[in-house]
N, C-alpha and C positions, 0 to 999 in steps of 0.2 A: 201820061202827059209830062214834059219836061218842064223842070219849075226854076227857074232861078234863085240865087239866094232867099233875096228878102220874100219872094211869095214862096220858099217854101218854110220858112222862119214864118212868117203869118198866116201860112197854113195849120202849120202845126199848131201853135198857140190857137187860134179858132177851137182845133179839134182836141184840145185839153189834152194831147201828147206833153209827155215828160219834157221841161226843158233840155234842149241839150247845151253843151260850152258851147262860148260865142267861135272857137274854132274850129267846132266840132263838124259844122255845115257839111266841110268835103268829104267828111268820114261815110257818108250816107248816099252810095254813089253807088251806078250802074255798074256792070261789068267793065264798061266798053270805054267808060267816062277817063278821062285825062287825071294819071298820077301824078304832079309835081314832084320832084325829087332834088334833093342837093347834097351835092358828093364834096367830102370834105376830104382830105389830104390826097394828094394827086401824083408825088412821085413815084410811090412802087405800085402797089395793087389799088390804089383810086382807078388809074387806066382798065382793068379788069371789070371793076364798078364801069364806068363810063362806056365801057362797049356793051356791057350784057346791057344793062338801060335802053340802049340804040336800039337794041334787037328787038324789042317789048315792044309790040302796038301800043299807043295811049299812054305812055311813060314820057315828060318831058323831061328832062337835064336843063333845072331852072334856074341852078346856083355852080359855080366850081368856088369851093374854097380852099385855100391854102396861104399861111401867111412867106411863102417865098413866091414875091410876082414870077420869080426866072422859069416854072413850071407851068405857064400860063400858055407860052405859045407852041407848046410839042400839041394844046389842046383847042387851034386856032383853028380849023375846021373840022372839027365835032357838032354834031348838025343834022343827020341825016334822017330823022322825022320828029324833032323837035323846034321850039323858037331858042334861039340864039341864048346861051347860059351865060349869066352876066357872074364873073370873076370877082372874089372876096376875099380879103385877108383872115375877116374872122367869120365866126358862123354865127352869133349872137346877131348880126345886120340878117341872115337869111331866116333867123326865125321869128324875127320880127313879124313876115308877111303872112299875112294871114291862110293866105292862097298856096301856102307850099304845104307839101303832105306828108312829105317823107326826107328824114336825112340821114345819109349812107356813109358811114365813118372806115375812112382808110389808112387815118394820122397815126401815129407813133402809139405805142401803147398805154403810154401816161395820160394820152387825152380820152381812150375809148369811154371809159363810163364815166366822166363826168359829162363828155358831150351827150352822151347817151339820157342824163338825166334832167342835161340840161332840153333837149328837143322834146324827152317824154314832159315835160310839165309846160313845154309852150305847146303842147296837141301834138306833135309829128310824131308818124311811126320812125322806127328803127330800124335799118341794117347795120351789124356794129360788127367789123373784122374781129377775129381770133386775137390775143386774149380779150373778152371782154371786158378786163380791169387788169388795170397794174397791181393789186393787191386783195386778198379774200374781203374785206369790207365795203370795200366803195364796188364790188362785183353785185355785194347782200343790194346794196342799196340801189343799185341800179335797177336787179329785181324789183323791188318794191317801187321804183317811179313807173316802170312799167307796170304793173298790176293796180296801184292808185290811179294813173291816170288812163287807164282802158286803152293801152298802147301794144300794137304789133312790135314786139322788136324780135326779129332774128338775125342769129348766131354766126359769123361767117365760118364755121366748121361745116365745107361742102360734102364731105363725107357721109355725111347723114342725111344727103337726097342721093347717097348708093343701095340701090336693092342688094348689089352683092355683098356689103356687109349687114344690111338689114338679117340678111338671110343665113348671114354666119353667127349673127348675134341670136336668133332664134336655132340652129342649130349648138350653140353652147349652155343653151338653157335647155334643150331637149334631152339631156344623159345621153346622149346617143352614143359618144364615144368618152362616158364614166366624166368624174366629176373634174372640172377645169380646176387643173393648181395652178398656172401660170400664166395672166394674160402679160406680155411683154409688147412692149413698141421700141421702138427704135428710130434715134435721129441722126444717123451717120452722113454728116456735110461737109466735103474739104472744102475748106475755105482757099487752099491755095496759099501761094507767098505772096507778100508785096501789097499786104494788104486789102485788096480786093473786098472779101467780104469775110469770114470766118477766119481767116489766117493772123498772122500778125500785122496788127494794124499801127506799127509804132507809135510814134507819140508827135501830136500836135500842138504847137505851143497856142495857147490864149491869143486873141485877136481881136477886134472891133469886126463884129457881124458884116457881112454885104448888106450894101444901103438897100437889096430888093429883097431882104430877109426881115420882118417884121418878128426879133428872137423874143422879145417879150410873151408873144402871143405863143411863136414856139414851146417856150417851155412853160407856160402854162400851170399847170398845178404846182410842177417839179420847183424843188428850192432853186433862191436866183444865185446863179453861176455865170462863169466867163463863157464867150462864146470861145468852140473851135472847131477845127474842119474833121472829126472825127465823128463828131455830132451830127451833122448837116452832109448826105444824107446818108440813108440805112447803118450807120455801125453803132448808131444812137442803141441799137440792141445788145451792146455788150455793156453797155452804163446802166448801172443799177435804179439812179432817177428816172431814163426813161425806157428801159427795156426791162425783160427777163426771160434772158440770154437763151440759146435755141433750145431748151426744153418748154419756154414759154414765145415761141417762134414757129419756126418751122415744126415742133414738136407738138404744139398744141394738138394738132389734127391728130394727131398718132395717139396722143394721153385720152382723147375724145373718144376714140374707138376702141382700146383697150379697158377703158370702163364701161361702154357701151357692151362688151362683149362678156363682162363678168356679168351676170343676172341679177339684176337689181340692184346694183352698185351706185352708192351715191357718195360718201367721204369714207375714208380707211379709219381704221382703228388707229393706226401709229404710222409714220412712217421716219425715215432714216434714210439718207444721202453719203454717198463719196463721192470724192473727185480733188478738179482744180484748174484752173485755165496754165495751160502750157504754151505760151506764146511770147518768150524770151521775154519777157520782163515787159508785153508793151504798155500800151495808156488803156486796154479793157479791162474789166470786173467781175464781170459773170465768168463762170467755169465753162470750159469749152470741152472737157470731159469728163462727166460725171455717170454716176450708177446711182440710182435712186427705189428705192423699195417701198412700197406700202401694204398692212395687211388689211384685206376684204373677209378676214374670216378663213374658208375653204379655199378662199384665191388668192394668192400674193399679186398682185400688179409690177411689174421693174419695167423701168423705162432707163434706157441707156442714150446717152450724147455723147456722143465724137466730132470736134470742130478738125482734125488732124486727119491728115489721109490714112485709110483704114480699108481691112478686109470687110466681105460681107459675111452677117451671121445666119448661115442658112440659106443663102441665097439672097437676104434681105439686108437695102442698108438705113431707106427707110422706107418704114412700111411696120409689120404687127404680125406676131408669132403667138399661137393657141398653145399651151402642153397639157393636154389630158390624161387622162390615167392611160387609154388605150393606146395613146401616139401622141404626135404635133400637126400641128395646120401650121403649112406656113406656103407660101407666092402661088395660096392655089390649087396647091395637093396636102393630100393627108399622107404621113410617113409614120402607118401602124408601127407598136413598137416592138423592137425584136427584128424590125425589116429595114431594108436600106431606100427599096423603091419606092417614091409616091404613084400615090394612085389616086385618082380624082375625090375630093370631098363628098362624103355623104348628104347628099338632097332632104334639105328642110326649108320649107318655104315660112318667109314670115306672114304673120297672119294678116299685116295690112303693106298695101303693094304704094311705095312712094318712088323715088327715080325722078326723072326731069331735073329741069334746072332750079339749082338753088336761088337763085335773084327773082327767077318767073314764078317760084313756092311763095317766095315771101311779097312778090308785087298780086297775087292770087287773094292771099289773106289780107293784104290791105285792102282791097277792094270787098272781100267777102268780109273785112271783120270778124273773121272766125281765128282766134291765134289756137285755138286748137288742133290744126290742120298744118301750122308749120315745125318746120322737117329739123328746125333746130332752134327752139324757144329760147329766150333768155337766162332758165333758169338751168337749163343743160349746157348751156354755153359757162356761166357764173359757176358748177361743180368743176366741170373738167378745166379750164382755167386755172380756178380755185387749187388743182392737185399739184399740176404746177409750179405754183406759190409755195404750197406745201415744205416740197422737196426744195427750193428754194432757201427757204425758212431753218428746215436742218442743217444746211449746207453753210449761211451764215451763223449759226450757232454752234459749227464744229469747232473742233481744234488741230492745227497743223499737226502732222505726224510722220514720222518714216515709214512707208510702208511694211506694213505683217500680212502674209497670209491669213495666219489666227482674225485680221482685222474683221474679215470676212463672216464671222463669226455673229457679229453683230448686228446684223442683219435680220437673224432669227429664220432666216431662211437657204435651205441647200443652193436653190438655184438665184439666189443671190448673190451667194460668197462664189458662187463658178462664175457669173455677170465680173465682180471683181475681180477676181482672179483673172479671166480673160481682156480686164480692163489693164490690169498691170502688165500683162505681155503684150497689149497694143500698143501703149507709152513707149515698151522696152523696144520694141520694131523699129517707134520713128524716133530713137535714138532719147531719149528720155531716161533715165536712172532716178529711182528713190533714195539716190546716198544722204539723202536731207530731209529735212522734214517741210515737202512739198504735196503732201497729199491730206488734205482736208477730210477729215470723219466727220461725220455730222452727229448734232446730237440727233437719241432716237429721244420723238415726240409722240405722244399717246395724244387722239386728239375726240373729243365730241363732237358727235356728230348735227345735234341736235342744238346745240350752243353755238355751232363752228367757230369752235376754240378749242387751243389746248388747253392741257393741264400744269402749262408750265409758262408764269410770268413771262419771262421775257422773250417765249416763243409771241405771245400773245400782243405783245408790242409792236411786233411785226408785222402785225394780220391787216395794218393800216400803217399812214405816215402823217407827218407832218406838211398842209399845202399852203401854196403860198396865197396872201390878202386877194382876194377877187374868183378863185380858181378852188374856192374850196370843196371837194363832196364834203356833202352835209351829213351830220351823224346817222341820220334815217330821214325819212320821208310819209 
């Protein structure tokens, strides 16, 4: 029998069932029953958000938020099994309602987990894009609003509803081909010139925001600043308040699956970064070419970034390269070693069969209440994220240097100092020279795992920021 709120809120109570929260009602729903959802940042992957939703039976699109109205009418007939999504500048008005279930975070990375913790403590499930936090603290905390308040949130790392690496990740743990030393990723992105998106994006002077830019709400957490048009939109990911730069971008997916694919990998022992953004002197921050290393033990992890036009390694520019004692995996084939040809991967099936869509995984477990069934939890989103940061982390705590070979060294690992080494002849290709001391060493940081903290003061300072009055994550939850 279908019951409506209050008779089924007076049902309950009769039958000396456990209270539940007064928002908790829609949590308690048929399969079939109507998701409310609200998508909040709209210019790059909110539209991504917005169509998978469409395609979902019984998923409404109840809210569009974004505080730049000019984003409003790309999304002016969106519509096609829902009632009409009423437009918002901030998201705090859509969770207000009681009746909404879920909100689907697409904004900038500064806002992912406080929005996140903000929806988990007024009842909403999560969907929260890649990284799930600007920093390894407010990622912890995020966890824990999700686990206090009994909230679905998943990870937008799509990767992780691929059988095909499900299945590479169970073939890496099986010894089949001797012990993995090497998972590596790779984020090889020309940005191009002319500033587009990864290239050099000059410099923009200060301005008084567009009157349809509500920049307060923009920035958000992030300390208060001038507005300017390097900001507004996507290159916000080379400013350090509100991105972290395409190792924590377009890399995330890739750091996601290269710990996925070490067996049992959860933080590294230490890790250690090079690099530096090479992009004539513009107004970005983040490095836009770095080599990053962390140790897992038996595994080193290196993840490599290239914002500059580049060969591929292996056939790969992004994408995630296996080295085993027997060979490498890499776009697909196994290249035994001693040999030059691939030859298809060795078949290991993983033991639970996942696949389908990542948005229809995570609208499945809202409805089922079961978050043990989604393909990418919050707390695997808050690790790989978190590694990240990490690298990150050593990168601001290097010191400029001429490049050495010997640099290479410091790493602690062979196929590290080759990552470097072939980082320095990349540079040297597109006309780059270390006749200065242009090339950032990172410190190396030893980190606990169990703490997630290092051992070293001022890496530790890092691990969080300073937010601004209204926008704060909270120390815990």
């Amino acid at each position: 029998m279908s019951l409506n709120r209050r008779k089924f809120l007076s049902a309950t109570a009769a039958v000396g069932v456990a209270a539940l929260a007064p928002h908790s009602y829609a949590r308690v729903r048929g399969a079939n029953e109507r998701v409310r959802v609200a998508v909040a940042g709209l210019n790059g992957r909110g539209s991504a958000h917005t169509g998978a939703y469409e395609k979902i039976p019984g998923v409404e699109i109840a809210y569009l938020v974004d505080p730049d109205s000019r984003v409003f009418k790309k999304y002016a007939k969106l519509d096609k099994n829902t009632h009409a999504a009423k437009p918002l500048a901030d998201i705090r008005k859509a969770l207000e309602d009681k009746e909404l279930n879920a909100v689907s975070i697409a904004t900038p990375n500064h806002w992912h987990a406080l929005m996140t913790i903000w929806a988990c403590e007024a009842g909403k499930d999560v969907y929260v894009e890649k990284p799930c936090s600007h920093n390894v603290h407010e990622g912890r905390v995020a966890v824990q609003a999700a686990r206090k308040n009994k909230r679905i949130v998943q990870h937008g790392t799509q990767n992780r509803s691929s059988q095909q690496w499900a299945d590479l990740a169970a073939l890496a743990a099986s010894g089949k081909l001797g012990k993995l030393l090497v998972s590596r990723g790779l984020c090889y992105k020309d940005g191009g010139t002319g500033g587009s998106t990864r290239g050099d994006i000059g410099h923009k002077p200060a301005k008084a925001a567009p009157s349809e830019l509500d920049f307060n709400i923009w920035l958000g957490p992030a300390k208060e600043q001038p507005y300017h048009e390097n900001l507004v939109h996507y290159r916000w990911h080379w400013f350090w308040d509100f991105g972290n730069g395409d190792m924590g971008n377009q890399g995330v997916h890739q750091m996601d699956i290269a710990r996925w694919l070490i067996p049992g990998a959860t933080w590294p022992k230490s890790v250690i970064s090079f690099g530096g953004r090479y992009a004539n002197n513009d107004q970005g921050e983040t490095p836009n070419t770095q080599v990053t290393v962390m140790d897992f033990g038996e595994t080193q992890l290196i993840f490599e970034t290239r914002g500059l036009k580049s060969a591929k390694y292996r056939g790969q520019d992004v994408g995630n390269i296996l080295h085993f004692e027997e060979g490498v995996v890499a776009g697909g084939k196994f290249y035994p070693k001693g040999k030059g040809d691939g030859e298809p991967v060795p078949k290991v099936a993983a033991k639970e069969k996942i696949g389908g869509d990542h948005f229809a995984n995570f609208i499945q477990c809202v409805r089922s209440r079961d978050g043990s069934k989604l393909h990418a939890d919050i707390e695997v989103g808050h690790i790989s994220s978190g590694l990240c940061h990490l690298g990150h982390i050593s990168h601001k705590l290097g010191t400029d240097a001429a490049y050495d070979p010997k640099l290479g060294k410091l790493s602690g690992s062979e196929h590290g100092t080759e990552a470097l080494e072939r980082m320095a002849e990349h540079l040297k290709d597109s006309g780059i020279k270390f006749d200065g001391k242009n090339l950032r060493v990172g410190r190396k940081l030893d980190f606990d795992a169990k703490a997630e903290a290092f051992q070293d003061k001022e890496a530790n300072a890092l691990l969080t920021r300073a937010y601004r009055k209204g926008f704060a994550v909270p120390d815990k939850v």
